[in-house]
N, C-alpha and C positions, 0 to 999 in steps of 0.2 A: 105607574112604574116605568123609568126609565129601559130605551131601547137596548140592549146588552152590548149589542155591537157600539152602540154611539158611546156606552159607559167605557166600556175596552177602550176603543179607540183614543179617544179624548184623556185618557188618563197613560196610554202608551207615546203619545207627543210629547205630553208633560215630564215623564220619565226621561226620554229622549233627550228633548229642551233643558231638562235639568243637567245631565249628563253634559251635554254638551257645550254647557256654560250658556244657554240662552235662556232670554226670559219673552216674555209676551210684546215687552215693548222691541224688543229689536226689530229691525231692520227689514234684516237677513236673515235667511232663515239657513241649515245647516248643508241639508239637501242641495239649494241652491248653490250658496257657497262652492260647496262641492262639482257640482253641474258648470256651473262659471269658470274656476280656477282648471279643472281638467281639457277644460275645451283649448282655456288661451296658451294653456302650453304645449297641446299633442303638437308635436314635432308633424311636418307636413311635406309636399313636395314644394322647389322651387315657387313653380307656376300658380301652387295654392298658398290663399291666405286665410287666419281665422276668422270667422264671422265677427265683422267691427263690435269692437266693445270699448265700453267707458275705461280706459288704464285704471282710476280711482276705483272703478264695483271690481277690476280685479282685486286689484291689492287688498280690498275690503275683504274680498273672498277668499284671498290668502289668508290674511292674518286670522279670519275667523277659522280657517281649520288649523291654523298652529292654535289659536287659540284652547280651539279643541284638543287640543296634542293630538292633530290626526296628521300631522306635517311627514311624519315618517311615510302612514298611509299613500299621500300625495305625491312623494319624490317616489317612492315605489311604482306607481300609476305611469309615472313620467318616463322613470327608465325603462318600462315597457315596452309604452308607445314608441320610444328612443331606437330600443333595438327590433321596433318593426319596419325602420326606414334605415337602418345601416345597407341594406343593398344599393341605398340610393349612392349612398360618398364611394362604396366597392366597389359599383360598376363605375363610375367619374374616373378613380384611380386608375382604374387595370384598361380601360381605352387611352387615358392620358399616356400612362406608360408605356403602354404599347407602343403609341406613334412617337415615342421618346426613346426609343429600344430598337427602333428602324432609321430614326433620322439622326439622333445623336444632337438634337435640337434645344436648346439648355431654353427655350420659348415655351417648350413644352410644359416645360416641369411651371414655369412661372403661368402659364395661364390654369395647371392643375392646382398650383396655392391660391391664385385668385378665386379659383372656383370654389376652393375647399375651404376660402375665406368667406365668402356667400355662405356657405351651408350652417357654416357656427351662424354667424349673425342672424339666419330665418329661422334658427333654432334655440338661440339662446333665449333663457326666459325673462321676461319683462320685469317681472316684480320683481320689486329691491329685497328679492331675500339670500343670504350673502350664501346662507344651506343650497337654496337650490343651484344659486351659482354655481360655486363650487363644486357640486356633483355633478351638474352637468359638465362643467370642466372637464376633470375627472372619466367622464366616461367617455366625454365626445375623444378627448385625444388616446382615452385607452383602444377605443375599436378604433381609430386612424391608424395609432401604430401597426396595428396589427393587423390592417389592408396592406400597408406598403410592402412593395417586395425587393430582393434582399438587391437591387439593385437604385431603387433612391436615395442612400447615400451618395455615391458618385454621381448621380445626374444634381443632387442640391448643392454636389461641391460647384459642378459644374457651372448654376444657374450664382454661385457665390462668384464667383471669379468674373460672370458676366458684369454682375453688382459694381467692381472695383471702377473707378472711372466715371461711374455714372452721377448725375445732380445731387446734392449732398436732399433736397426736395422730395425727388423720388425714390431714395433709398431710403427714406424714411418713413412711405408709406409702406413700400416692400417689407421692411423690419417688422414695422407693426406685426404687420399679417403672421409673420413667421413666428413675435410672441407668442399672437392671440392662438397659433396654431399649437406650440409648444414647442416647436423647434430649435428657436435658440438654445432651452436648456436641453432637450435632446442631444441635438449637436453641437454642442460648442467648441470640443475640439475639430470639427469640420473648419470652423470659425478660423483657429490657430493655423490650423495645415493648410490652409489655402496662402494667409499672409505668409508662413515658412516657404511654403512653394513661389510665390510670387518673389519673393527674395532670390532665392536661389536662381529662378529665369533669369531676374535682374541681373543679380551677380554674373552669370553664362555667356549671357548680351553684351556686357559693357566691360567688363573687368579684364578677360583674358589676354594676357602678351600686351596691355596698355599700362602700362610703368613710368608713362614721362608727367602722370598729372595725380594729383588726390583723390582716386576712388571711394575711399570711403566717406569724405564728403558728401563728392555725389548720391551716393546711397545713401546719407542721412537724410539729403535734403529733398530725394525722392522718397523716402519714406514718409519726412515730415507732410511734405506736399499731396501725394497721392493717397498716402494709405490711412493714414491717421487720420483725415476726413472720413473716411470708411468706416474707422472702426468709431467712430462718436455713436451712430447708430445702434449697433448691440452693445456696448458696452458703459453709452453713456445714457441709457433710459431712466428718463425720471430728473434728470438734472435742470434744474431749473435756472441757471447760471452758467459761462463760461468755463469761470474759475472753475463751479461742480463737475462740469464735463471734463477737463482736464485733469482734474483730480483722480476721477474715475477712470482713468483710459490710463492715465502716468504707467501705471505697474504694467497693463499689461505691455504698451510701447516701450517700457524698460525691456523688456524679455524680446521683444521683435527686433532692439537697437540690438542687444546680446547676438542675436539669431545671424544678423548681417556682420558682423566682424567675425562668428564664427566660419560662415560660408565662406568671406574674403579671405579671411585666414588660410582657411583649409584651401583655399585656390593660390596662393601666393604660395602656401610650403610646399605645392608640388611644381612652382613656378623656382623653385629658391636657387635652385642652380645657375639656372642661364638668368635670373637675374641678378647675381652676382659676375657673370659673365658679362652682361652688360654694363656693368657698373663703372662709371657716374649718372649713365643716363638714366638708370633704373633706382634713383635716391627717392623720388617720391613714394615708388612701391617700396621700400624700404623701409621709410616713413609710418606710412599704411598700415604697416606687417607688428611695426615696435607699437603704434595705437591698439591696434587688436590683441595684441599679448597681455596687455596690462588688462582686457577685459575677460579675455577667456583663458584655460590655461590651456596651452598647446604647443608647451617650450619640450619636451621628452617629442612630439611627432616634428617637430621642428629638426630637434639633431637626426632623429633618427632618417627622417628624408634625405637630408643631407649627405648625412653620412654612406647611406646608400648609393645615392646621385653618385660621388665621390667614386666610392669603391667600382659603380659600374662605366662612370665614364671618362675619370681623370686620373686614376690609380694603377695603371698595366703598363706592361712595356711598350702601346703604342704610342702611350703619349710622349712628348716631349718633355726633358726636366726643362727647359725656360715658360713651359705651357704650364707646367705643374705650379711651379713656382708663382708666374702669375696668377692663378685660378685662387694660390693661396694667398697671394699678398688681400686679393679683391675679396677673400673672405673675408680676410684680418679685419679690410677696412668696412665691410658690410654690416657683420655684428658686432662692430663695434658702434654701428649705429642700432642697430635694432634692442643689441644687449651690452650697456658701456660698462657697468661689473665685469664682464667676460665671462659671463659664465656657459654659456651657447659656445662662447669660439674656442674654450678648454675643453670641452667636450667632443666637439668636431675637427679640432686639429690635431689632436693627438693621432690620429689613424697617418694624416698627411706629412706631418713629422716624422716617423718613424718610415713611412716609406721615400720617405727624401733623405733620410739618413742614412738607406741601405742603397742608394743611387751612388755610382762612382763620380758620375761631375755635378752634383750638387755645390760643393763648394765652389766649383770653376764658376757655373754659372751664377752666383752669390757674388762673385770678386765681381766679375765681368761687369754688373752691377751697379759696385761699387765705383769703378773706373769708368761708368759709363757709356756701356755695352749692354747693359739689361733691360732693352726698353723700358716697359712703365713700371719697373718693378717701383723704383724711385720718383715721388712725387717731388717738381723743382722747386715748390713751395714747403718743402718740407725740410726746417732748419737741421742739415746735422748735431750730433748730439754721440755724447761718450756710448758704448758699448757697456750696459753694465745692469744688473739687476739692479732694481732700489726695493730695499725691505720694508716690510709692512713697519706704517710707521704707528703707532696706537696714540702717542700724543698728540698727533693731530687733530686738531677741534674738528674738524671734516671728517672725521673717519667714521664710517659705517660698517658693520657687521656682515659678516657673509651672505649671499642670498641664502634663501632657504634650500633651492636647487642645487648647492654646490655639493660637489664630492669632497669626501676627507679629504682629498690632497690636492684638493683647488688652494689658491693662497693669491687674496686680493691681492693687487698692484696697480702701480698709475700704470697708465697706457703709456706705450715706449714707440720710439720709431719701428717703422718698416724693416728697415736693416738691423735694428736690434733683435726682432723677433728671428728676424729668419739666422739672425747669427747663435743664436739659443737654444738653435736645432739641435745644436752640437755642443757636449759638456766642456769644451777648451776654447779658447781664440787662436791658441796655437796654429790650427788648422789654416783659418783663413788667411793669417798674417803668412804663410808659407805660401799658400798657393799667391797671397798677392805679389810676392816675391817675382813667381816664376811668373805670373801675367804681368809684371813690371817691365821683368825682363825681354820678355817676348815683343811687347811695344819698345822698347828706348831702342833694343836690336833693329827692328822695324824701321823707324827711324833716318832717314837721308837725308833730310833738306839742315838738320841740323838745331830743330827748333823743339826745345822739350818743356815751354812753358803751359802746354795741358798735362804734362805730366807733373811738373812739379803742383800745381795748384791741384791736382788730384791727392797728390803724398800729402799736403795742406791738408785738405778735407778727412783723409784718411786719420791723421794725427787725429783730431778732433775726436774720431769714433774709436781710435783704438791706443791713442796714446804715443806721445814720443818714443818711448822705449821701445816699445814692438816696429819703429816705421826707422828706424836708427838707419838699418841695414840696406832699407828701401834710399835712405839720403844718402848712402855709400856709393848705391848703385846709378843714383840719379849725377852726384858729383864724376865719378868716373869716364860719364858720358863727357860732361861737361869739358874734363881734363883732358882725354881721348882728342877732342875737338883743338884743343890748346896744342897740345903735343904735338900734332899731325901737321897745325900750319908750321909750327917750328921746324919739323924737320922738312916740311916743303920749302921752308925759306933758304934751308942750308941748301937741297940740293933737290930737284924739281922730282918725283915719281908719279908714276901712274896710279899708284896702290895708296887708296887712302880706308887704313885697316881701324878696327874698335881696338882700345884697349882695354882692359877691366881689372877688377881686383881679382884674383883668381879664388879669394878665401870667402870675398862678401855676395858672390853670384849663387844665384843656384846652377847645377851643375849641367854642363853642355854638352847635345848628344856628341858623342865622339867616334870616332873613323881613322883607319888605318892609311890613310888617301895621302900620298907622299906628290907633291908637285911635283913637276918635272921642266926640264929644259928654263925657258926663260923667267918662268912665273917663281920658279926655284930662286933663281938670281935677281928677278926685285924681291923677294921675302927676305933673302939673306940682306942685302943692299938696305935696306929700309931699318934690318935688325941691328948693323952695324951705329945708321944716324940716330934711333932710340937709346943704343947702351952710350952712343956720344954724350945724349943729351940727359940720359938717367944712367949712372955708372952704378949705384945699388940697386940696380933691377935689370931682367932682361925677360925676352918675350918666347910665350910659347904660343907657336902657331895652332888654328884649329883648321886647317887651309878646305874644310870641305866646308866651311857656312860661309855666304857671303854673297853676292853675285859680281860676274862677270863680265863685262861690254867689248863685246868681240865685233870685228872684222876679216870676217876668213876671207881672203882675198885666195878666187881660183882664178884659172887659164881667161874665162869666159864670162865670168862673173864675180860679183862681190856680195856675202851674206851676213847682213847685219843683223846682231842677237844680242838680248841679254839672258845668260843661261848660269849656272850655277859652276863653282871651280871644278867638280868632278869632269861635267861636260866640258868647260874648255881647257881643261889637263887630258882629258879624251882626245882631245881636237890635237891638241899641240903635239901626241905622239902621230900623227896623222903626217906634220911638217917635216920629219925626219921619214919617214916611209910610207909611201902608198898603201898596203895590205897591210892590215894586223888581224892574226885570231886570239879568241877570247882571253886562251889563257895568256897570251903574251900582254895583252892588254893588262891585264890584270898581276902577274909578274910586276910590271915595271911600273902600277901605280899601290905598290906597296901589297900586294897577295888579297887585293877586296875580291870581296866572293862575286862568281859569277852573275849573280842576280843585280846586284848594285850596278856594274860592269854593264850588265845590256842596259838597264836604266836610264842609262847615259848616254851610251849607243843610241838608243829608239830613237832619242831628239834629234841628232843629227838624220837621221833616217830620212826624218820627217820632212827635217830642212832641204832635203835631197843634196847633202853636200856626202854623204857616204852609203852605201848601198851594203845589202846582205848578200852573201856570198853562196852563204849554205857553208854545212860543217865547221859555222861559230867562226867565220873568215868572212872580214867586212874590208872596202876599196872605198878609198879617195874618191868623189866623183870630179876630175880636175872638170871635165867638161857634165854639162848634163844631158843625162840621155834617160829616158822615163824606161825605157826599156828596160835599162841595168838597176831599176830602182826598185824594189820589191814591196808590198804594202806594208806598214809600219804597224803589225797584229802589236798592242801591249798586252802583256800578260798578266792573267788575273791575282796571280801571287806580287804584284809590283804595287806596293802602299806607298804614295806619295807621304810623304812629310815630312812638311814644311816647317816646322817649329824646331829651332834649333836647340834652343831648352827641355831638358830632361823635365817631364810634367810629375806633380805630385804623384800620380800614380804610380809613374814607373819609378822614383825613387822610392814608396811605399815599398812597391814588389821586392826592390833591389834588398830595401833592405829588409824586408819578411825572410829571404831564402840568405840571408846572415844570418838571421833567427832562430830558422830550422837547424841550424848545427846544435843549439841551442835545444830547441825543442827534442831534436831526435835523441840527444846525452840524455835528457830526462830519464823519454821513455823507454829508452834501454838501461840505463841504471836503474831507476827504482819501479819501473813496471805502470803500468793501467792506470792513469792521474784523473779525475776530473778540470776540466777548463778551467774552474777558480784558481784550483791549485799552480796549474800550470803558468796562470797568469799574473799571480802571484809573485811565482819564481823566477817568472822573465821583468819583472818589473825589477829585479834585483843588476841586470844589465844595463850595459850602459848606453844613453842613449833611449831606452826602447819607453813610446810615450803611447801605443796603443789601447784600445779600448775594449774590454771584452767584447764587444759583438764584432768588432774587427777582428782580434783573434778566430773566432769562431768563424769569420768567412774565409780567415785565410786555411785554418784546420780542413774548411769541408771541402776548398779546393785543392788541398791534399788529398783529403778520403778518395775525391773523387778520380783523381790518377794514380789511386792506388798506394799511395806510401803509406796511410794510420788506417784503422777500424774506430769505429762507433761504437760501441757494446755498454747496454746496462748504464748509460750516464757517463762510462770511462773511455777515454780515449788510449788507443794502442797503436806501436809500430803493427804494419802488417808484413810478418814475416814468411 
């Protein structure tokens, strides 16, 4: 009889063996298997290795316990072992970081992935079993994560930004590591936010207040050059071809090209001011600005910058309206490169409009301009051209549809001259053709040597932009000169004078300041004497003097001296009562040159003052100085109330004024016959006079500078006498 144990035994293998899927003839045996496959995987330190084994008896002794389906069993064994040596990567970690946390040393963090590179690799398992792979994947990077502390994101951005630059060779052993580690899909947007940051330096460094070349070039082709080598590494893994690589990268360098015109962008619209102020030499940034729009949309922070810039630095009473004016032409001309729809410079010039419309010499400085006084408002290459809207044409095979950006009451148009815009300000031409009047007249006045061929070739150009009809009065006043010139030899030819006077039409001028200023003694008797060879020579016409414009070329011959001046007729009608008497006071002065108020009167006086040919007296009593004596000469104080000017011609303004307070007769009947009007109304009913071609918001400033000295009230919308 069999040994009981040996019966047991012998028949508990066989159960086992059968279980286990072996038979007598294998190999291997289960145990071993087991014994084998546990060794070659326990996870170890560095410095240790597993006792050598055949690769082949592993994997045999792998597959034999999957065979067994003991494979769960074994990955279980492993992650044990696994997480008996995590303090080995936590303490690597927390010394690496540390000396990363003191030095700020982006070395640091790369020799802690080296190292944490080594630890997968002495630990990953040999056998091609794809389960244990991935588990140990799976848990090596689950306990990494959760070592790191909450500061290796910035130190890996940091050790990323080292990466930029370097051998496209050794960045791609660097990458590896950071797969194999999990980090690239950890981080990826680390990945993006460094290339956005690195952009942005770019942009910082090279772009600011440089407007004379193509920035955004440049930043294409640094992007191309520098970075996109970069990013083949994480983003081109696995590519086994060029073409693959690029293919794979295209999307996201799409989004990094996006990223850089938005930076430029956003850096030129807070640039847009002064470089429009700049401009022509800021066209390339201009350029620049109209590329990057078309990529991103940034046309709403576009006006709004502007408009801002504007209101805070071009828009107040310090500026100047010829500063104003050119800031806007240089708009006109800037988006109309950036935006040739217009739809950016109907948005941004309506603010600038409306405040050059409430300016008083808007229009002067418009003419001035026009005649050639407006420095750059007028480009010399720029063909004149009629003054005129042209309507949307729809039959044009060229015609395109609004942008999407426009406002309801934007209304395409071809681009029109410079002078057309800025004449557009304003709902009339009437306006400018007036004032050009009076700046016509103010230069032909001007005028000595006799030579008015810039002025006619002006009146030339003028036609052009405003037409024959409106320039009629302008050829009135240009012939007149002409005539004046004709007339004047004639009567020198009869009989020789001193006085070579303008003549004019008296109906086709605008209207001339005027002065109660009566000549006196000999200046009296060449005016008559010269009026008498004029009626010779024109018997249906005869002249009225304006004897205070003009100037004078004196010779005051004294005792001791002789003082040579060109002064104006008041001053040497001053002078001339001086030859008949040594002392005169003011009022006498003033008595015998027609009752001119005293103010005008010292005006006059001061000059000679100055000249030291007459002295102050005290108590408004001034003396010849036949001799000079600085003693008798007292300092020539002019007074602050004393407003030179020099323009003989009544300015649009002041006939405005003149004729607003004809108006107010007008206006006041109103509001004392029917009571409390609204503005419409009122302007309405003045439009029924004659003459009157104002504009409601002209009325309105001339009402509030009424309110303001008291004659109307404001109330509720209605306007009232204030009684």
């Amino acid at each position: 009889m069999a040994n009981f144990d040996e019966i047991f035994g012998e028949q508990w293998k066989r159960s086992v063996e059968k279980i286990c899927g072996a038979s007598e003839s294998s190999s291997l045996g289960f145990s071993q298997a087991w014994e084998i496959a546990t060794s070659a995987l326990k996870p170890r330190p560095l410095n240790e290795h597993p006792p050598p084994r055949d690769q082949a008896l592993v994997l045999a002794a792998v597959q034999r316990i999957h065979k067994a389906k003991m494979t769960p069993f074994l990955i279980d064994s492993f992650l044990g072992d696994l997480r008996k040596c995590e303090h080995f990567i936590e303490s690597e970690i927390n010394e690496s970081m540390g000396r990363y946390d003191a030095s700020q040393d982006p070395n640091e963090v790369a020799q802690l992935i080296d190292r944490l590179a080594q630890w997968y690799k002495h630990w990953v398992p040999n056998p091609n079993s794809q389960s244990l792979y991935k588990t140990f994947q799976l848990a090596f990077q689950t306990h990494l994560f959760s070592f790191l502390p909450l500061s290796f994101p910035d130190a890996f951005k940091a050790l990323l930004v080292e990466t930029i630059g370097q051998p496209v060779e050794s960045n791609v052993i660097v990458f590896q590591r950071f797969e194999v580690l999990g980090f690239l899909d950890r981080y990826e947007s680390l990945l993006a936010s460094v290339v956005y940051q690195q952009i942005e330096l770019r942009v910082a460094e090279t772009c600011p207040k440089e407007w004379t070349s193509r920035k955004l070039a440049d930043l294409r082709t640094w992007l191309k050059e520098k970075i996109v080598p970069w990013l083949a590494a994480p983003y081109a893994r696995g590519a086994r071809t060029v073409e693959d690589a690029r293919a794979m990268v295209s999307g996201i360098i799409s989004r990094f090209d996006f990223h850089v015109c938005r930076t430029l962008c956003d850096l030129r619209i807070k640039e847009i001011f002064d470089i429009i102020v700049d401009y022509p030499d800021s066209m390339d940034a201009l350029i620049d600005l109209k590329e990057c729009l078309t990529r991103v949309d940034q046309r709403p922070q576009l006006v709004t910058a502007l408009r801002k810039a504007n209101h805070k630095r071009l828009l107040h009473p310090g500026a100047d309206t010829k500063d104003i004016l050119s800031q806007y032409v240089s708009t006109i001309k800037c988006l109309r490169i950036v935006d040739p729809p217009g739809v950016l410079l109907y948005k941004v010039a309506d603010p600038i409009r409306r405040y050059l419309r409430e300016r008083p010499d808007t229009i002067r400085s418009i003419v001035s301009s026009l005649v050639g006084e407006g420095g750059d408002l007028i480009d010399e290459s720029e063909q004149p051209g009629p003054v005129q809207t042209v309507a949307e044409d729809f039959s044009d095979p060229n015609w395109e549809p609004e942008p999407i950006d426009a406002g309801p009451e934007f209304r395409t148009s071809r681009p029109s001259d410079v002078i057309t815009t800025l004449v557009s300000i304003y709902d009339s031409k009437d306006l400018f053709v007036k004032e050009l009047q009076v700046l016509l007249a103010q230069r032909l006045l001007a005028i000595t040597d006799g030579n008015f061929e810039k002025e006619r070739r002006n009146i030339e150009i003028l036609k052009l932009r405003f037409g024959e009809a409106a320039l009629q009065v302008c050829e009135v006043m240009l012939k007149d000169m002409t005539d004046s010139k004709r007339i004047d030899h004639h009567i020198q030819a009869q009989g020789q004078s001193i006085m070579h006077p303008t003549v004019i039409s008296r109906h086709f001028w605008p209207p001339l300041q005027g002065s109660r200023l009566r000549m006196p003694g000999q200046f009296r008797e060449i005016q008559e004497n010269y009026g008498r060879g004029f009626s010779a020579f024109k018997p249906d016409k005869r002249l009225r003097w304006l004897p205070h414009l003009g100037e004078v070329h004196l010779d005051v011959e004294l005792s001791d001296r002789t003082v040579s001046v060109e002064v104006s007729p008041l001053e040497a009608a001053i002078i001339e009562l001086f030859s008949s008497k040594p002392v005169w006071s003011m009022d006498e002065i003033s008595v015998k040159l027609g009752q001119l108020d005293h103010v005008t009167v010292q005006k006059g006086l001061l000059t000679w003052i100055e000249h030291g040919v007459v002295s102050d007296q005290g108590d408004n009593t001034f003396r010849l100085l036949e001799q000079a004596s600085t003693s008798d000469v007292r300092p020539a104080a002019r007074p602050m109330d004393i407003i030179e000017d020099t323009s003989p011609v009544v300015t649009t303004e002041q006939q405005q004024a003149d004729q607003m307070r004809i108006y107010w007769q007008f206006i006041q009947g109103m509001l004392t016959n029917i009571g409390p009007m609204p503005i419409e109304r009122i302007q309405g009913m003045l439009r029924l006079a004659p003459g009157y071609d104002r504009t409601v918001e002209q009325l309105g400033g001339f009402l509030e500078a009424a309110r303001r000295e008291g004659l109307v009230l404001f109330m509720g919308g209605m306007w009232q006498l204030n009684r």
